[in-house]
MIDREN-643180 format. One record per residue (C-alpha): x, y, z. Coordinates in steps of 0.25 Angstrom, whole numbers, plus 5000, padded with zeros to 4 digits. Example, Ala and Ser with C-alpha at 12.3 -4.5 7.8 and 13.67 -1.06 7.14 Angstrom:
BEGIN
px=5049; py=4982; pz=5031
px=5055; py=4996; pz=5029
This chain:
BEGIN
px=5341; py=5466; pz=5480
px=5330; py=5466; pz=5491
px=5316; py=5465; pz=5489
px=5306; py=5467; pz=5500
px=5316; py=5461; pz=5510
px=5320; py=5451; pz=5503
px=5333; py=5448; pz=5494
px=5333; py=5447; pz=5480
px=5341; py=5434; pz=5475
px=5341; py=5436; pz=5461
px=5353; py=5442; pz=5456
px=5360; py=5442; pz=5469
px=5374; py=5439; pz=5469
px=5377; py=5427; pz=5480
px=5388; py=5422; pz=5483
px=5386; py=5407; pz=5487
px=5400; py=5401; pz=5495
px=5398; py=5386; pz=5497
px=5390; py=5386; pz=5484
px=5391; py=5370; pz=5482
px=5388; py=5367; pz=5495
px=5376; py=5361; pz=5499
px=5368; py=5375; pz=5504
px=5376; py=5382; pz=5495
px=5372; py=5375; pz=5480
px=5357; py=5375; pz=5485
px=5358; py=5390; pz=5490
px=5366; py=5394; pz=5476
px=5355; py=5386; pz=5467
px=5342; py=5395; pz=5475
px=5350; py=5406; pz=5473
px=5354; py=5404; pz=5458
px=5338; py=5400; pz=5454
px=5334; py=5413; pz=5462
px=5344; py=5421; pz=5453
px=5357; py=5424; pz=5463
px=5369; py=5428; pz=5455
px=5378; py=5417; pz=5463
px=5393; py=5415; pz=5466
px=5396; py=5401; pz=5471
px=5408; py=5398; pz=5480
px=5411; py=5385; pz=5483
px=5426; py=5377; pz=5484
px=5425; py=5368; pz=5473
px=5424; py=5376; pz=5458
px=5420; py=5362; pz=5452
px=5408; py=5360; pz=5463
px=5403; py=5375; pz=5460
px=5402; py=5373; pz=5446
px=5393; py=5361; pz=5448
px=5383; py=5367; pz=5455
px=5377; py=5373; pz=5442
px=5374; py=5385; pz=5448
px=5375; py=5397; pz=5440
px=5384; py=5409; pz=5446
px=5398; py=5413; pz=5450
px=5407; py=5402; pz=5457
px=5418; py=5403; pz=5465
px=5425; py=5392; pz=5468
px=5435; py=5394; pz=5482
px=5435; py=5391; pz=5496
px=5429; py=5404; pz=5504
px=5440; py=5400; pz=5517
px=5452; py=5405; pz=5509
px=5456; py=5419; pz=5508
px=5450; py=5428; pz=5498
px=5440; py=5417; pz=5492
px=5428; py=5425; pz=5500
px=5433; py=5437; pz=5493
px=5434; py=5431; pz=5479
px=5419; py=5425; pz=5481
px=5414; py=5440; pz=5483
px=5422; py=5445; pz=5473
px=5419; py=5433; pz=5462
px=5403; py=5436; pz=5465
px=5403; py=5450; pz=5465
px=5411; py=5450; pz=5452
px=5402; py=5441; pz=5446
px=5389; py=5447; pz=5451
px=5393; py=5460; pz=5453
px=5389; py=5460; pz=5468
px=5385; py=5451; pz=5479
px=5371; py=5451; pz=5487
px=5373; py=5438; pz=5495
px=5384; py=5427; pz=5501
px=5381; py=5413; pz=5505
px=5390; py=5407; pz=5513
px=5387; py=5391; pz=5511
px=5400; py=5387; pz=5511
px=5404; py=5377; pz=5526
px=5410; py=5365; pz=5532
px=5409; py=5354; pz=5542
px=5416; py=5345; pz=5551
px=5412; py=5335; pz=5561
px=5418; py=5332; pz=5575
px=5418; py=5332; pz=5588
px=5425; py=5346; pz=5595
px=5438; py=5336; pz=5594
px=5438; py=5330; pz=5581
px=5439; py=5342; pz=5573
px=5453; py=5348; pz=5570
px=5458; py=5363; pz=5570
px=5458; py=5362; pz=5554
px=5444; py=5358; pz=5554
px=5440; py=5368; pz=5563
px=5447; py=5377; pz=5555
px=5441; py=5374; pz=5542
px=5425; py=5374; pz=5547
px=5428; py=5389; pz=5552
px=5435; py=5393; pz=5538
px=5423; py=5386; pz=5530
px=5411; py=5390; pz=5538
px=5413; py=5402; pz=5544
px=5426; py=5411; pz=5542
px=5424; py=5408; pz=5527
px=5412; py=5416; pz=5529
px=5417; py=5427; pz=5536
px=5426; py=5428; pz=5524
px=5418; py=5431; pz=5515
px=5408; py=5438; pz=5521
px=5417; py=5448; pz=5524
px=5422; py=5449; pz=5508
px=5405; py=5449; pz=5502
px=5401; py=5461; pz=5512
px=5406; py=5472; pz=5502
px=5399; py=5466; pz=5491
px=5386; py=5462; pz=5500
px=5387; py=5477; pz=5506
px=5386; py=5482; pz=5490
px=5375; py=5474; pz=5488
px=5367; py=5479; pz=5500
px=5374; py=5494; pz=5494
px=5365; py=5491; pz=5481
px=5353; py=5488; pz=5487
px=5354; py=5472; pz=5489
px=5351; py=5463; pz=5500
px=5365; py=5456; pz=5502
px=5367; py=5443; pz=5512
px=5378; py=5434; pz=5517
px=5371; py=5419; pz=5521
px=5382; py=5410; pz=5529
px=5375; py=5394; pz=5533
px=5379; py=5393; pz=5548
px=5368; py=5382; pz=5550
px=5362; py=5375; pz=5562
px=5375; py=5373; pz=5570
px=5377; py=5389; pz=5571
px=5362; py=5387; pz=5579
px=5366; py=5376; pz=5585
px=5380; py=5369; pz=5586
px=5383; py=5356; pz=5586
px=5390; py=5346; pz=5592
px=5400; py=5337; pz=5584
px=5402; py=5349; pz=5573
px=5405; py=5359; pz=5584
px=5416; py=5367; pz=5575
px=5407; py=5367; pz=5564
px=5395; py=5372; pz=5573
px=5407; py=5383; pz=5578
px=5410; py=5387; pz=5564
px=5395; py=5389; pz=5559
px=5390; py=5397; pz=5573
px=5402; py=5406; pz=5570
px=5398; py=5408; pz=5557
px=5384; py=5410; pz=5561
px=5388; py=5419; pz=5571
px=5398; py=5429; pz=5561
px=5385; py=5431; pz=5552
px=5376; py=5437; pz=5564
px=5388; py=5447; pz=5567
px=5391; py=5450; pz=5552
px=5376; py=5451; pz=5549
px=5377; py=5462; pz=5559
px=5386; py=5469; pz=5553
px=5383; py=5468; pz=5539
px=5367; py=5471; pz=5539
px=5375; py=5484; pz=5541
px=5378; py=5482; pz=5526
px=5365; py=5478; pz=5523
px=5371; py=5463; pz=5521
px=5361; py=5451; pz=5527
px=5370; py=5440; pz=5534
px=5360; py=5425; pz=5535
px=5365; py=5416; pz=5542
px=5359; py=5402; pz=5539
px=5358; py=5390; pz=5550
px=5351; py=5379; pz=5543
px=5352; py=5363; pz=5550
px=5359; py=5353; pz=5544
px=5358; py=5353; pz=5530
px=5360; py=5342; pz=5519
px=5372; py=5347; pz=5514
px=5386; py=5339; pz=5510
px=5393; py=5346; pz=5520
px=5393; py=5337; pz=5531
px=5396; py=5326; pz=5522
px=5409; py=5334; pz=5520
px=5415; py=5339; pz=5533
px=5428; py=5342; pz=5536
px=5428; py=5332; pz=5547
px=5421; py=5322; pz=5553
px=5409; py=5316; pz=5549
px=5395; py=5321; pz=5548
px=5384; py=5314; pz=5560
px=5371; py=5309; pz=5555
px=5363; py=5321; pz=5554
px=5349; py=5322; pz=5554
px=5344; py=5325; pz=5538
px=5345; py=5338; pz=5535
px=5340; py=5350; pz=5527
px=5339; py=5352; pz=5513
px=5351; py=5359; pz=5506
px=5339; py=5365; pz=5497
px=5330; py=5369; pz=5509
px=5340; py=5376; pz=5516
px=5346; py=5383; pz=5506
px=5332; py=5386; pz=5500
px=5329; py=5393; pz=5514
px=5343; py=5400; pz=5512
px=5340; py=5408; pz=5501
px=5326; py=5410; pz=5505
px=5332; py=5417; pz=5517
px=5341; py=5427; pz=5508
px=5329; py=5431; pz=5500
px=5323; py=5434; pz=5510
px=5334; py=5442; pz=5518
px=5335; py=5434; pz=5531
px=5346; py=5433; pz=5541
px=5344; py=5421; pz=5549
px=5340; py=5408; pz=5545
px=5341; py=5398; pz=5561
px=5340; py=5384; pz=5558
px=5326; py=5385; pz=5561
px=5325; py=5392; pz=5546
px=5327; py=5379; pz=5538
């Protein structure tokens, strides 16, 4: 629901993909004490049924067909509609333009950015019946700081997350006809596990980064409050 331009959190069905990652747990637990009717995705059942968090969960890999489908369809079964999707879900690797293999390569595009394509393209019909019965429906993806500026020695990630950035500024275009708000999100570097897991190579010393919680509570202030765009500069 929309108040005064702004969104209406409780009792809104989210769907949450990346739920047990480092964003995603924080995003899912603002969003549980603020009232959200969640659907968690996440890879791994036995991780999403530690995070404590109450709603929906999935468990399944959103690169493999019909899994994006069977996300909508497990949320909207459960909640009766969907008002918002989160995608949280990403990878990395390190390298230099000839360390990393095809297969690598391969697998940052499937992870970050065609998995997102995927299932945004199966939550529009619920997300244009939200908007239908008088809600405020978003799609959030995390493109992060190397979409503003890419950088060198994870130049195929960089790739992956501009590409990413870039689908959500055409598909916004095309969905606001729907009455469906795209936010794309580009915070720095953030203390996460996910460079302490990459699928190659091995993370650089990097400067300390932001706090998961921070972030994450700068995320969910910025779908309350119906923005669009959050630079780097946001955080």
């Amino acid at each position: 629901m929309t108040i005064a331009g702004m969104t209406d959190i409780t009792g809104a069905s989210i769907l949450v993909v990346g739920a047990t990652g480092g964003l995603g747990r924080e995003i899912s637990r603002l969003l549980a004490e603020r009232g959200a009717a969640l659907t968690l995705v996440a890879r791994d059942e036995g991780r999403l049924g530690a995070l404590g968090i109450p709603g929906t969960l999935v468990a399944g890999d959103v690169t493999r067909p019909g899994i994006p489908a069977h996300c909508v369809s497990s949320a909207v079964a459960a909640h009766g509609k969907l008002d918002g999707v989160i995608f949280a879900a990403g990878a990395v690797a390190f390298g230099s333009v000839t360390d990393l293999s095809d297969e690598v390569i391969e697998r940052l595009w499937q992870v970050n950015t065609r998995a997102w394509m995927s299932l945004l393209r199966e939550a529009t019909p619920a997300l244009t019946a939200s908007a239908q019965a008088g809600g405020s429906p978003f799609a959030m993806t995390l493109s992060g700081v190397v979409a503003e500026a890419p950088t060198a020695g994870i130049a195929a990630y960089s790739a992956v997350k501009s590409a990413l950035h870039a689908y959500g500024v055409a598909a916004g275009r095309e969905l606001r006809r729907a009455s469906i708000r795209l936010v794309d999100a580009r915070p720095g570097h953030t203390e996460t596990e996910l460079s302490q897991h990459p699928l190659a190579g091995a993370a650089p010393a990097f400067a300390p980064g932001l706090a998961p919680a921070a972030v994450a509570a700068r995320l969910v202030e910025a779908i309350a409050a119906d923005e669009k765009d959050l630079p780097s500069s946001s955080f």
